[in-house]
BABA-882322 format. One line per 8 residues: number of its first residue (from 1); their letters; for each residue x, y, z of N, C-alpha, C, O. Coordinates in steps of 0.001 Angstrom, whole numbers, plus 524288, in hexadecimal, padded with zeros to 5 digits. Layout:
N
NUM = A = X/Y/Z/X/Y/Z/X/Y/Z/X/Y/Z | ...;
***
This chain:
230
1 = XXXXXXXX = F00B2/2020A/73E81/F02D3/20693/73BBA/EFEA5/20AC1/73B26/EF9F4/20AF0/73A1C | F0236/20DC7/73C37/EFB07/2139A/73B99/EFE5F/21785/73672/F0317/21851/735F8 | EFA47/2193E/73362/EFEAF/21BAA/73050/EFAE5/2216E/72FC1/EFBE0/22571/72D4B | EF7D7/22083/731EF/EF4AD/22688/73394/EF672/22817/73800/EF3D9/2256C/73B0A | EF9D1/22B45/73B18/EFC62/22DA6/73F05/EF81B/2328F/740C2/EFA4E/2363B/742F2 | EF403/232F1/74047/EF250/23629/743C0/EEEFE/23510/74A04/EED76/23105/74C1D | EEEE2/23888/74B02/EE9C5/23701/75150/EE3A4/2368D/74E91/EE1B1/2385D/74A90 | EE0FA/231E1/75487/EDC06/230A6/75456/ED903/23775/752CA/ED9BB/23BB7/754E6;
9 = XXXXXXXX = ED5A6/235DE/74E59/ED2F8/2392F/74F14/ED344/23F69/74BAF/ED049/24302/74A8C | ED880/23E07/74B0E/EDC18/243FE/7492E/ED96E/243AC/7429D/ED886/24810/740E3 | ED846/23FBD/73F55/ED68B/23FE5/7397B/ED0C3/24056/73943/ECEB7/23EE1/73529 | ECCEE/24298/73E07/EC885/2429E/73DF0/EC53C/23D47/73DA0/EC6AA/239BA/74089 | EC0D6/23C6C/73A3D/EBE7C/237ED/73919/EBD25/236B9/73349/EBB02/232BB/731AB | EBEAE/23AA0/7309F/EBE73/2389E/72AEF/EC26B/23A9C/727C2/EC41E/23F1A/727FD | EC440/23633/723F6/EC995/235A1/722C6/EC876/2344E/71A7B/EC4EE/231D0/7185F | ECCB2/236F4/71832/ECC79/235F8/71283/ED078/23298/712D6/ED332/2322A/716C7;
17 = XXXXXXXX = ED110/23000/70EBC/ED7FE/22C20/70E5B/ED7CC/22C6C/708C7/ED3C7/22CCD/7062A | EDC8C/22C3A/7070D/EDEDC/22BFF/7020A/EE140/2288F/700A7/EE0C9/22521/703FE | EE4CC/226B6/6FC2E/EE990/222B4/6FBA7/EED3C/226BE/6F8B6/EF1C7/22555/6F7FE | EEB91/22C13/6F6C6/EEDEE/22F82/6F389/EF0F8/233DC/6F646/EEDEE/236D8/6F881 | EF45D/234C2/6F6A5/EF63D/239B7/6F878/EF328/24087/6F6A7/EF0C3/24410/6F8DD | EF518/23F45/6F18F/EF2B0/244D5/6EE20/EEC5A/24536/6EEAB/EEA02/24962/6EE37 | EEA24/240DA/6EF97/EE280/24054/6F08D/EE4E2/24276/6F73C/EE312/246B1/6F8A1 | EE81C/24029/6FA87/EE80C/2433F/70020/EE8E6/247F4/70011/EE648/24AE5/702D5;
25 = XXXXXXXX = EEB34/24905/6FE2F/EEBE6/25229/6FBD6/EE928/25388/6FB03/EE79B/257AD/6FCE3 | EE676/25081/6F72B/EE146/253BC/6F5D2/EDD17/25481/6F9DA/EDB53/258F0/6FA6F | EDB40/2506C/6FCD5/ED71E/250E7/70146/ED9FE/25422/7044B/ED870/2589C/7037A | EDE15/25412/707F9/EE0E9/25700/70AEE/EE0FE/25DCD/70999/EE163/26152/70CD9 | EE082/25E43/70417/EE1AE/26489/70262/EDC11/2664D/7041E/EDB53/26AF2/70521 | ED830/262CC/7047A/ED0B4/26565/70485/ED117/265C4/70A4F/ECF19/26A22/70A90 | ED23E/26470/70FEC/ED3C6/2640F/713E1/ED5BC/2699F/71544/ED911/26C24/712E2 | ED337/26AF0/71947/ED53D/26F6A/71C3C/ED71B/26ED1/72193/ED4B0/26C92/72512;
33 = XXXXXXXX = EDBC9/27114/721FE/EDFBC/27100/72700/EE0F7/269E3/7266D/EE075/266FB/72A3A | EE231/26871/72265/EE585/2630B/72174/EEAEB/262BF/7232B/EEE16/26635/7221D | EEC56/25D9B/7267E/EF1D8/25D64/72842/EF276/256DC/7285C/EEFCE/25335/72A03 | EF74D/25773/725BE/EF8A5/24FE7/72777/EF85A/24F47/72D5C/EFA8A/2528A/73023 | EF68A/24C79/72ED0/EF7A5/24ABC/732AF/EFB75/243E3/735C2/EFCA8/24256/73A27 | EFBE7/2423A/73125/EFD8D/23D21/730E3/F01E0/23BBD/72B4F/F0198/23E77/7275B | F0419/2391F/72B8F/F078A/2365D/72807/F0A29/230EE/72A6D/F0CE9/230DD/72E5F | F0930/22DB0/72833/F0E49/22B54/727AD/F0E15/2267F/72585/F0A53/2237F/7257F;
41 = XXXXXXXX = F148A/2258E/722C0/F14D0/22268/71E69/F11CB/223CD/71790/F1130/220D2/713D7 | F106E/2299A/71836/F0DF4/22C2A/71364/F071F/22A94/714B4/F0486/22B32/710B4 | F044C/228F7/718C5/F001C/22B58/7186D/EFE91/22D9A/71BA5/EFE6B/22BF6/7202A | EFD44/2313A/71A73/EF96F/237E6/71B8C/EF55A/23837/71B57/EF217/23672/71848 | EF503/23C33/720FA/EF05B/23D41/7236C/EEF73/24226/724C9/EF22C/24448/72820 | EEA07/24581/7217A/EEAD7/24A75/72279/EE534/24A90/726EC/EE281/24711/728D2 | EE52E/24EFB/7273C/EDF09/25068/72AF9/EDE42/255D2/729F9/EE1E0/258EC/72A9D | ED8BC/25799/72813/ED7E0/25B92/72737/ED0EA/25E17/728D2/ECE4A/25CA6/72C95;
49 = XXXXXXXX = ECF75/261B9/7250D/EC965/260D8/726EE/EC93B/263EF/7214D/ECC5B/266E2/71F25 | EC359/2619A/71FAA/EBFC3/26273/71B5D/EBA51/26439/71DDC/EB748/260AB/71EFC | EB901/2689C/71EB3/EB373/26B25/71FF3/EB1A1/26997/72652/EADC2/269A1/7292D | EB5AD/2689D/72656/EB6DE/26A1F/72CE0/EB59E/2646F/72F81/EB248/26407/732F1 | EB8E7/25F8C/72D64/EB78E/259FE/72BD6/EBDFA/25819/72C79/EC0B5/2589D/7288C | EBFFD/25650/73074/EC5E0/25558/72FC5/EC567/2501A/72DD0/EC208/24CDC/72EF0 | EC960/24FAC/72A9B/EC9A8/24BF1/72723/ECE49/24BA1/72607/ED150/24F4B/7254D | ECFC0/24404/725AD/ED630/244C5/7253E/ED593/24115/71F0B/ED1F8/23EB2/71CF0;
57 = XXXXXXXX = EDAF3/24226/71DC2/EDBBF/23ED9/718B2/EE13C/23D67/71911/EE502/24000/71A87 | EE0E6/238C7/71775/EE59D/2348D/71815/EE610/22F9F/71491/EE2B9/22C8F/712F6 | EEBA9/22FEA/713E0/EEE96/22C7B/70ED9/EEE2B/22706/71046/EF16D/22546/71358 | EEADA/22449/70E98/EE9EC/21EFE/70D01/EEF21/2196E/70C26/EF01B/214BF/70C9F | EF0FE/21E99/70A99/EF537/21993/70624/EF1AC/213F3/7011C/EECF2/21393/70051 | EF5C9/210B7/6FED6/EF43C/20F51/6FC55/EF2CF/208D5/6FD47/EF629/20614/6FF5B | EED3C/20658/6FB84/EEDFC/20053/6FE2E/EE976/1FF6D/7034A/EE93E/201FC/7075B | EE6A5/1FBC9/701F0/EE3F1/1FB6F/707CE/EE700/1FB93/70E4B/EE616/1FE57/7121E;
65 = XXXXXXXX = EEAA2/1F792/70D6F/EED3E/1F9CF/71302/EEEB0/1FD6F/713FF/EEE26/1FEC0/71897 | EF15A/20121/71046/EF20A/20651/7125D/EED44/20ABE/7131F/EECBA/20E38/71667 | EEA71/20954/70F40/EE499/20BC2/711B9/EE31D/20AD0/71695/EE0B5/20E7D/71889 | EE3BC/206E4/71976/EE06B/202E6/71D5B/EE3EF/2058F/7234A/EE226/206DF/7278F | EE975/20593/7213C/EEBE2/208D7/72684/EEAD8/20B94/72695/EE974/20CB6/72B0B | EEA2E/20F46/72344/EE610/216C4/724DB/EE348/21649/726EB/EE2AF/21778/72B8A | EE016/213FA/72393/ED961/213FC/72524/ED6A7/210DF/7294C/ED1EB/21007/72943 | EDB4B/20E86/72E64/EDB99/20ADE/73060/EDAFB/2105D/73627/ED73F/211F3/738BD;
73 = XXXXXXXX = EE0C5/211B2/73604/EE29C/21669/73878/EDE8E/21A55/738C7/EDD2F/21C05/73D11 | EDB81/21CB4/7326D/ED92A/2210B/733FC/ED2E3/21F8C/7373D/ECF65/222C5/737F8 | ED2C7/21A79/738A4/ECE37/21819/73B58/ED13F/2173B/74065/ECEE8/2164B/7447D | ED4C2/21770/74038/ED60B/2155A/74601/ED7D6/21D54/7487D/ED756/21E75/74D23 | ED972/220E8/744FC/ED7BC/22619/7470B/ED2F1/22730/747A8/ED1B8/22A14/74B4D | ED0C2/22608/745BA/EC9CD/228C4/74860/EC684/22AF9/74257/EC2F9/22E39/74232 | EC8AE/2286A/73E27/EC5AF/22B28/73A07/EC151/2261C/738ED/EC1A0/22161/739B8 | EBD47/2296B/736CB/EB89D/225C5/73749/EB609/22527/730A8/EB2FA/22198/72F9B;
81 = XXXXXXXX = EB781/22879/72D41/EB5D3/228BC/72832/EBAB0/229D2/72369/EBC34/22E61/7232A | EBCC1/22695/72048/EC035/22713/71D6F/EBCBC/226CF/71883/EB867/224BA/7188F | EBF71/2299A/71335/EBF20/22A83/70E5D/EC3F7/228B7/70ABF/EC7C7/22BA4/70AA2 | EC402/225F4/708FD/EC806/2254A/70433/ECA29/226CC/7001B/ECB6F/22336/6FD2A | ECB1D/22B19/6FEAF/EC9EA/22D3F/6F8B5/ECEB8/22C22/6F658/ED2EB/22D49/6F861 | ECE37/229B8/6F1B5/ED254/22480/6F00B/ED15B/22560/6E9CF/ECEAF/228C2/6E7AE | ED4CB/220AD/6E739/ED2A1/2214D/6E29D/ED1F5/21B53/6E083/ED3FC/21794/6E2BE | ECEDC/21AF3/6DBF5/ECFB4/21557/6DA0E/ECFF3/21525/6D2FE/ECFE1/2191A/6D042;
89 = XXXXXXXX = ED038/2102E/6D12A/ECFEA/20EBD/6CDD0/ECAE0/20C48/6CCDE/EC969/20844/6CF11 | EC748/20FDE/6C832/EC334/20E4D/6C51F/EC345/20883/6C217/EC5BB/2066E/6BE85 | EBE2C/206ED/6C676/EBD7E/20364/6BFFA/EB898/20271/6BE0C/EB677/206BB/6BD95 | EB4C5/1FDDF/6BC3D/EB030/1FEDD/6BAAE/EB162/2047A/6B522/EB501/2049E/6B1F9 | EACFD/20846/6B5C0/EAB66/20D81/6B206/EACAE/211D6/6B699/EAACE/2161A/6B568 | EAEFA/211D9/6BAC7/EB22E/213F7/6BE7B/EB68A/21762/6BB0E/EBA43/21558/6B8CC | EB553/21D54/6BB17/EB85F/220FC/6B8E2/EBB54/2237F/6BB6B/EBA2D/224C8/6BFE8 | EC02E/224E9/6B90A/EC3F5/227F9/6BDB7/EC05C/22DA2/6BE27/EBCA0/22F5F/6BBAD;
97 = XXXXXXXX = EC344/22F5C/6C242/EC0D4/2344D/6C453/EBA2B/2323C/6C751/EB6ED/235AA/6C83D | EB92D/22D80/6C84A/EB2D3/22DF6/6CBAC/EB52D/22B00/6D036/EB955/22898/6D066 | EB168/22BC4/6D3FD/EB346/22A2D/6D970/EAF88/22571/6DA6E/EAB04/22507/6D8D5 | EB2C8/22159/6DDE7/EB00A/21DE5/6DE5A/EB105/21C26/6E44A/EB536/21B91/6E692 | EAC0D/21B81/6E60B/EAC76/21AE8/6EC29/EAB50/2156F/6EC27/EA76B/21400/6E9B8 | EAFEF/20FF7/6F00D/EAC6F/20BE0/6F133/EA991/20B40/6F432/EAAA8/20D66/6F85B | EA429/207F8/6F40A/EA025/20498/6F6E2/EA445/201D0/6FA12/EA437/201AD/6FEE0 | EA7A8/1FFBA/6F73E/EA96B/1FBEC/6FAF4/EAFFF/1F7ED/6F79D/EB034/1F736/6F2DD;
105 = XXXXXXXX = EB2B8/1F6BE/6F9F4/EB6AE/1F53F/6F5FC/EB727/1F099/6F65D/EB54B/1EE4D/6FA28 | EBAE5/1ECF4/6F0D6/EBAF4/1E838/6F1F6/EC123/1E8F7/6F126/EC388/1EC84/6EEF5 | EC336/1E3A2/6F414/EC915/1E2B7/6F603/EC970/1DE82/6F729/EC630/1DB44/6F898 | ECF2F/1DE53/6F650/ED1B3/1D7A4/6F73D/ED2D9/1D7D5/6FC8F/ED537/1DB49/6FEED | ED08E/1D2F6/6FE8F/ED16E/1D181/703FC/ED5E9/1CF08/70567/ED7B2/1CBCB/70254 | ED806/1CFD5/70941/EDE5F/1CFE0/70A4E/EE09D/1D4B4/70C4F/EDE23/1D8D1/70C9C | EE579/1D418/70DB4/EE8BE/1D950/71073/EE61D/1DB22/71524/EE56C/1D84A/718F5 | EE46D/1E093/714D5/EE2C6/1E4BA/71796/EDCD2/1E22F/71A79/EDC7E/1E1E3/71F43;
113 = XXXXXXXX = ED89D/1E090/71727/ED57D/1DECD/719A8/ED530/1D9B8/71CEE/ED239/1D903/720A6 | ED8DE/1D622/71AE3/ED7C9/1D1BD/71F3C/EDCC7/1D2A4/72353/EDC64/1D054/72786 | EE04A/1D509/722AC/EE353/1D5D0/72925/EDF48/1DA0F/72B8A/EE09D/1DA6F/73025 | EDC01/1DCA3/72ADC/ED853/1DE92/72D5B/ED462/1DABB/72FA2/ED270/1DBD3/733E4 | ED33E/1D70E/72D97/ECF0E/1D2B9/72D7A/ED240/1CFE4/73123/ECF63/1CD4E/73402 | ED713/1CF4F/7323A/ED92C/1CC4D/7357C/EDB8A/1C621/7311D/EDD14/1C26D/733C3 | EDBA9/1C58E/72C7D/EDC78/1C18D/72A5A/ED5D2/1BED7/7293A/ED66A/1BA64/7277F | ED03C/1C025/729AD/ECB5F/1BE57/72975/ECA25/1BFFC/7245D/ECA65/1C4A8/72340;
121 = XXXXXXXX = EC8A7/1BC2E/720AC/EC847/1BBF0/71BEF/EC181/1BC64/71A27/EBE4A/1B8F9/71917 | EC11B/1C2A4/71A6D/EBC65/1C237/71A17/EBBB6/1C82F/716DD/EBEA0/1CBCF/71815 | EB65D/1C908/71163/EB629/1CCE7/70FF2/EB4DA/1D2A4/712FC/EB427/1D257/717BB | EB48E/1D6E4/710F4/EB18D/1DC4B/71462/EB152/1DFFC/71089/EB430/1E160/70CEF | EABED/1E18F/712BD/EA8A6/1E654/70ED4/EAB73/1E8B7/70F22/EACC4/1E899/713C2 | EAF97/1ED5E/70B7B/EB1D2/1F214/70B69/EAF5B/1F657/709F3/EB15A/1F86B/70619 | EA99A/1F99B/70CA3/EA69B/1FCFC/70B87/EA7E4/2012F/70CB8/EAB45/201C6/71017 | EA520/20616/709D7/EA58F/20C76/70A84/EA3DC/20C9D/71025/EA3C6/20862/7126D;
129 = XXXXXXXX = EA276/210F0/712CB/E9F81/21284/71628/E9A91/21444/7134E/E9B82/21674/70F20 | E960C/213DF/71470/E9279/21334/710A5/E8EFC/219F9/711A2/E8AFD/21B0A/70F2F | E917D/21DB7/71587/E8F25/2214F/716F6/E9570/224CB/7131B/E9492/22661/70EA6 | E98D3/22538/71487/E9BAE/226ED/7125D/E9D5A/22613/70BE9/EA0A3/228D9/709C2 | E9B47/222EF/709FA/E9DC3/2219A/705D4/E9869/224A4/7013F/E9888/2259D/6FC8A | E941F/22563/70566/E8E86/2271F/7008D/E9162/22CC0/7028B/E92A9/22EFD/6FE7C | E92B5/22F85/70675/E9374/23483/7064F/E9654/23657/7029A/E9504/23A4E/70037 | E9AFF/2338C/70179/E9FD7/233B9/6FDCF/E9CC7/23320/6F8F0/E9D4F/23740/6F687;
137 = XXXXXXXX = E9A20/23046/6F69E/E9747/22DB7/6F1E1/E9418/233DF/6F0AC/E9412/23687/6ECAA | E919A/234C2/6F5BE/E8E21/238D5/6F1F0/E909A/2405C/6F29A/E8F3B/2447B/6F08A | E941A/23F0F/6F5FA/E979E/24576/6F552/E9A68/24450/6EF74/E994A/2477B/6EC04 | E9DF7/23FFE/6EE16/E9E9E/23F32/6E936/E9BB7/24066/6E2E3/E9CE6/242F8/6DF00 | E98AA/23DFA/6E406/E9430/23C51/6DFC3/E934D/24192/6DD60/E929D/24234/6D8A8 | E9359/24593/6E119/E90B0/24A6F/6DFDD/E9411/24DAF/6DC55/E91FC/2518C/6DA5D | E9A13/24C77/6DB00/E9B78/24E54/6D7D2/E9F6D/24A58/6D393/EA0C4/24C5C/6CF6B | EA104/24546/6D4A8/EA44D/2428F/6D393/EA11A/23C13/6D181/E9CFA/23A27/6D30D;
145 = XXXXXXXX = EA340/23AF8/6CF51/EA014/234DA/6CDD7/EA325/22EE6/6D109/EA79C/22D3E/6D05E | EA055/22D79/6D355/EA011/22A9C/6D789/E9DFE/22781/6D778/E9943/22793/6D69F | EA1D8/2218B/6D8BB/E9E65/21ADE/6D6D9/EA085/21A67/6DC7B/EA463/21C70/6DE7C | E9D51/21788/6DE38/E9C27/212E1/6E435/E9D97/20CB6/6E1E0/E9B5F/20B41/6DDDE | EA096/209F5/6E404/EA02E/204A7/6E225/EA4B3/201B0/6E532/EA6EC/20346/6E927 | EA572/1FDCB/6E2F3/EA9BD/1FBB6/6E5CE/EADA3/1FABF/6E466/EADD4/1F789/6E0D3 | EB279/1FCE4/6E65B/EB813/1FAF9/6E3DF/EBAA5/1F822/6E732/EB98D/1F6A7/6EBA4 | EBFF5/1F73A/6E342/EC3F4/1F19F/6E4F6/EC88A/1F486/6E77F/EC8B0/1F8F2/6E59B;
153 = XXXXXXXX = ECD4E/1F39C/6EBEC/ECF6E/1F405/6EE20/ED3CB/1F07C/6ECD5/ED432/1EC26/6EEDF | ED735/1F262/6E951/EDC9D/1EEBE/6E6D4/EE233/1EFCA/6EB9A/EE42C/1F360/6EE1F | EE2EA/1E9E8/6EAA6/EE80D/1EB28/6EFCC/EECEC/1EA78/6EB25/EF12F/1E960/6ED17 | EECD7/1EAFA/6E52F/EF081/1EB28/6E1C4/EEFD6/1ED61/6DCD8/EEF1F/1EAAF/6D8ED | EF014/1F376/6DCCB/EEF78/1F755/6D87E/EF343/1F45B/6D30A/EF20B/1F449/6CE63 | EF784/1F25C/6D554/EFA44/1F242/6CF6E/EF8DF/1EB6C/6CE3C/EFB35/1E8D2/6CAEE | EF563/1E9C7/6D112/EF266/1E35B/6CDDD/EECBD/1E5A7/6CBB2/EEB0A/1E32C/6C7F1 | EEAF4/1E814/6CCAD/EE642/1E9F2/6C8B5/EE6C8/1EA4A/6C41D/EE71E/1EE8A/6C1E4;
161 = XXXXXXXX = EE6FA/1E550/6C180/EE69F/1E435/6BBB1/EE0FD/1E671/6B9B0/EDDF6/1E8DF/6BC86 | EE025/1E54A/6B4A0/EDC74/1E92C/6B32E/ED650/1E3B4/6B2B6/ED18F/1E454/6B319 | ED90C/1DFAC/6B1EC/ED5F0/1DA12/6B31A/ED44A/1DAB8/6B94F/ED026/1D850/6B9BD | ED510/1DBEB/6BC06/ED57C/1DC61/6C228/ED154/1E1AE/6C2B4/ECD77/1E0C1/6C569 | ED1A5/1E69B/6C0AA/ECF01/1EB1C/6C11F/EC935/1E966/6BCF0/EC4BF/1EA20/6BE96 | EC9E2/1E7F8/6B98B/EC4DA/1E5DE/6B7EA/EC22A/1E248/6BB73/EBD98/1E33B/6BC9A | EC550/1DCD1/6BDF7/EC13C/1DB1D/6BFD7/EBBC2/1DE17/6C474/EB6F6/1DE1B/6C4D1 | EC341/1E18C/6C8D2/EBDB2/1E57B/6CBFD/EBB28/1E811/6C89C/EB6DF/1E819/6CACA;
169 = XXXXXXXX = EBA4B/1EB6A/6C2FC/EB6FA/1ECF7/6C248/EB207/1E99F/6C24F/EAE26/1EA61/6C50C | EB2F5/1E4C8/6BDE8/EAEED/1E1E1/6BDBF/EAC80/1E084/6C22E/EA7B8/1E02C/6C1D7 | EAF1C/1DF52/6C7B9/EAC9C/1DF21/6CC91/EA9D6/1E3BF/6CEF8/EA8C8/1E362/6D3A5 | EA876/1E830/6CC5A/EA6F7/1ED93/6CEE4/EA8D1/1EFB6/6D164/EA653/1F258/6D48C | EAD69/1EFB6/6D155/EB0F7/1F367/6D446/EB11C/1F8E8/6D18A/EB3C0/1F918/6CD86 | EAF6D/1FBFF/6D2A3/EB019/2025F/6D09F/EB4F4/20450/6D0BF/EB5A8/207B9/6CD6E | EB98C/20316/6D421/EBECD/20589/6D3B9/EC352/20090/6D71C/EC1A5/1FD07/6D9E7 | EC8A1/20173/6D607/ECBF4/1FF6E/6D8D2/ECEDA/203BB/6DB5C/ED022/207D1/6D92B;
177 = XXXXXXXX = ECFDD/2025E/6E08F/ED535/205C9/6E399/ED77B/20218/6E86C/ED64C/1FD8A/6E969 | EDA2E/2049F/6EA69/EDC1F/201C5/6EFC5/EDD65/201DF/6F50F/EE16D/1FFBD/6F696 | EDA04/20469/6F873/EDA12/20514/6FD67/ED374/2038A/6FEEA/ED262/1FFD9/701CE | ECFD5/2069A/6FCBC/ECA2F/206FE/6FC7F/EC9A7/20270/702B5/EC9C3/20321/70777 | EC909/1FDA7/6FEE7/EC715/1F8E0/701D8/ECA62/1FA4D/7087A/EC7D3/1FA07/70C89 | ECE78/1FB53/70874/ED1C6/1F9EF/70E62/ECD44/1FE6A/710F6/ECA81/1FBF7/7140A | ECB69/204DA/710B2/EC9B3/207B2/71276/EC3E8/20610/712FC/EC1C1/2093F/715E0 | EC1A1/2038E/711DE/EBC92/201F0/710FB/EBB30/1FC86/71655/EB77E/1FBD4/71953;
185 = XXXXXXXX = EC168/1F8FB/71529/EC1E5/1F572/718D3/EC208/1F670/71DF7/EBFCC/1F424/7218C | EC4A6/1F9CF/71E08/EC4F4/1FC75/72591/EC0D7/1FFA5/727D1/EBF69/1FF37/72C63 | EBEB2/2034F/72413/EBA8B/2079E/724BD/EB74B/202FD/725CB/EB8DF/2021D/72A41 | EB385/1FF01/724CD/EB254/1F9E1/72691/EB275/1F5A4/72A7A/EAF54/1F2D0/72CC8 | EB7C4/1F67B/72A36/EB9F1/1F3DF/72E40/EB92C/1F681/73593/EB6C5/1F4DD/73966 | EBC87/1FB0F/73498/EBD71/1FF46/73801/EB7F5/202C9/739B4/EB6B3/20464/73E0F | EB58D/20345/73537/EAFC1/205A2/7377C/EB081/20B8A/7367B/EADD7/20E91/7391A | EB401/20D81/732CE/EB45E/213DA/73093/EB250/21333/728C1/EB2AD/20FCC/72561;
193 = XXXXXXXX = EB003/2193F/72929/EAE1E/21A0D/723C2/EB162/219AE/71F93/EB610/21AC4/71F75 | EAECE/2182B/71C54/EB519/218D6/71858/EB2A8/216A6/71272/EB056/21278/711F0 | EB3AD/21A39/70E6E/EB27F/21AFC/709CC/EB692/21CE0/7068B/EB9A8/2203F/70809 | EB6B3/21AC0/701FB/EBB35/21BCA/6FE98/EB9CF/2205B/6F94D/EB5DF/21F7A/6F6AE | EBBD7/22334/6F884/EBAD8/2255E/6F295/EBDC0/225AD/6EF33/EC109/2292F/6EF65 | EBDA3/22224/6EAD6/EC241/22269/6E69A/EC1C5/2266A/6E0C7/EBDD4/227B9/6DE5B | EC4EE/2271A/6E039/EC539/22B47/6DCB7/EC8CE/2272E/6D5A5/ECD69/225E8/6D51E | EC52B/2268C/6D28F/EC79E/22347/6CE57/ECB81/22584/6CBE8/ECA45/22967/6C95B;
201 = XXXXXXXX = ECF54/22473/6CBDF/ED468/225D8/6C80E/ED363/22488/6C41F/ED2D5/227C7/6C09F | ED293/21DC1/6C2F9/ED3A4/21C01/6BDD1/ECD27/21850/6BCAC/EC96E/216F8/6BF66 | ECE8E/217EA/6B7B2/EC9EA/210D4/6B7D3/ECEC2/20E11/6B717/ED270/2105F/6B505 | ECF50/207F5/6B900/ED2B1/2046E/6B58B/ED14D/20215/6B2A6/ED46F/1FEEC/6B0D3 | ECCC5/2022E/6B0DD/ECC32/1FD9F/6AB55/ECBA9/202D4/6A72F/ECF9C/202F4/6A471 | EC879/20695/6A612/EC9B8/20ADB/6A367/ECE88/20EB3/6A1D2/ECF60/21171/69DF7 | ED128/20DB9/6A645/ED7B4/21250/6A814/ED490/217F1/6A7C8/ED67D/21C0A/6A967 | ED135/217AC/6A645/ECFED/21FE7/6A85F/ED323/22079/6AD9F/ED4E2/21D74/6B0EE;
209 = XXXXXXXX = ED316/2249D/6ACF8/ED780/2269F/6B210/ED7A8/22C9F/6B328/ED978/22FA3/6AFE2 | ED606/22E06/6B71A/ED549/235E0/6B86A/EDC0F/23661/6B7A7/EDF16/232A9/6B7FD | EDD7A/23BB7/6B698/EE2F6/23F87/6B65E/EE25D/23FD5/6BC44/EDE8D/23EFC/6BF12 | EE800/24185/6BD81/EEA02/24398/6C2B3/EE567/24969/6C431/EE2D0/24A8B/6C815 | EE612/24BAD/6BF88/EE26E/24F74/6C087/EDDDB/2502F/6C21A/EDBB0/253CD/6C469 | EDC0E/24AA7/6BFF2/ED44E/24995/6C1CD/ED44C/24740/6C6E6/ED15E/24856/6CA8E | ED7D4/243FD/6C6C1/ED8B7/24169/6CD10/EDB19/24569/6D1EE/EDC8F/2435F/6D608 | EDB54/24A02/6D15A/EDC4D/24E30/6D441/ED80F/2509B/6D53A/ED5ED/2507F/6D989;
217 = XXXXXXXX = ED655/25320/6D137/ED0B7/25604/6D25D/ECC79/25297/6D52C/ECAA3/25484/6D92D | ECA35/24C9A/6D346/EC91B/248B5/6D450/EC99B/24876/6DA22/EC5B1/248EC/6DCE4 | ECF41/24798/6DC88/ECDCC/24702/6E10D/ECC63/24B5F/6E490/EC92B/24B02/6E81E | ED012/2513D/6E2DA/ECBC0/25507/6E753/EC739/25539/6E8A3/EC5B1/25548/6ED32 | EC39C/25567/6E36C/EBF1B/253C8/6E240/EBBDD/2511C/6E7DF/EB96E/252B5/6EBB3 | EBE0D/24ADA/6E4FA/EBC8C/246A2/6E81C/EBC3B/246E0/6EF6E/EB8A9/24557/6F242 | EC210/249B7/6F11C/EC38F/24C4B/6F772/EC0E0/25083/6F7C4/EBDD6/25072/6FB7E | EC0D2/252FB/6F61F/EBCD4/257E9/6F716/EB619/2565C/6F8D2/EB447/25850/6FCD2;
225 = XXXXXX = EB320/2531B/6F5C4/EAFDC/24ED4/6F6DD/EB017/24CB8/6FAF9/EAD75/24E4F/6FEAC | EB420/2478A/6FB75/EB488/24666/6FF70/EB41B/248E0/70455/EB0CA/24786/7078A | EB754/24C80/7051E/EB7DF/24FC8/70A32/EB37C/25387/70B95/EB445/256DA/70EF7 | EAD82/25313/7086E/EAC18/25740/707BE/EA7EA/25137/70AA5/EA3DF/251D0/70D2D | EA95D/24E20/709DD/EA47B/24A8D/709CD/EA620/24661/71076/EA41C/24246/711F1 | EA9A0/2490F/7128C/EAAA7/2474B/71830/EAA3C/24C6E/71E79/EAB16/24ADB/722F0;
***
């Protein structure tokens, strides 16, 4: 199944992904001479250029496998450096509104990674790109507050009991979300860059939580950065 419909080559070599629609508007509006070029089944694919830098951005969907068919596709078009800009759930002293980039994620083994593995029951490092991920770290830093660490990759948002979100804190997990780990797995696997940047909505053991309003400004912010930093 391909659910990116464009030609080799046509999305350039470096690519943003989302799981958000309204976070895809927003990067798309900073983009000059932007056009979909792809759809189908609701995910979208635009291509545009930022400082004379074509760059495409494209809908994720929600879930490691549906991450894993994009990001599968936009390696098998010819893109060589993907960005994530996502959001998660704080935990630890992790405040909404700071961005947190992972080192590296932890995840339950099963599904997506072992039919990749072929059924071979064996662990794998899920790391940043370690050249891309300090570029991101320090274009950030310079105006926004920014933790490095490692988060968890949940394949069930509505079983995250609050016994369950404490324990990853107590394990050092800096945030929870859910695609991270699948993009980390292939960029690895496959041999393309790939770094995630999450943007905190909430803490869950605190409930602080940004307005619609902060999480708007928040992310132009954050894309504007980004795109400034590829």
């Amino acid at each position: 199944m391909v659910l990116v419909t464009a030609q080799k080559n046509e999305l350039g070599e470096k690519s943003i992904i989302v799981g958000n629609l309204t976070r895809m508007k927003t990067i798309v509006q900073l983009l000059d001479n932007a056009r979909q070029i792809s759809e189908f089944a609701g995910y979208y694919t635009y291509v545009g250029n930022y400082k004379g830098e074509k760059v495409s951005v494209v809908f994720h969907g929600i879930g490691i496998p549906s991450l894993t068919l994009i990001t599968h596709d936009l390696f098998n078009l010819g893109v060589k450096e993907i960005i994530r800009f996502g959001s998660a759930t704080g935990l630890k002293d992790v405040k909404p509104g700071e961005i947190v980039i992972p080192i590296g994620y932890s995840y339950n083994m099963g599904g997506t990674f072992m039919q990749y593995f072929g059924g071979d029951l064996m662990s794998y490092a899920l790391t940043a790109d370690y050249e891309l991920m300090n570029k991101l770290v320090r274009s950030l830093s310079q105006s926004q507050k920014v933790r490095v660490g490692n988060v968890f990759t949940s394949d069930a948002l509505l079983a995250q009991t609050r016994d369950y979100l404490e324990k990853l804190s107590s394990r050092n997990h800096l945030a929870v979300e859910l695609e991270g780990a699948g993009l980390y797995f292939l960029a690895n696997l496959l041999g393309f860059k790939a770094v995630s940047v999450h943007l905190i909505y909430r803490n869950a053991l605190t409930e602080e939580t940004l307005s619609q309003d902060e999480i708007t400004k928040k992310e132009k912010e954050i894309a504007e950065i980004i795109l400034n930093s590829i």
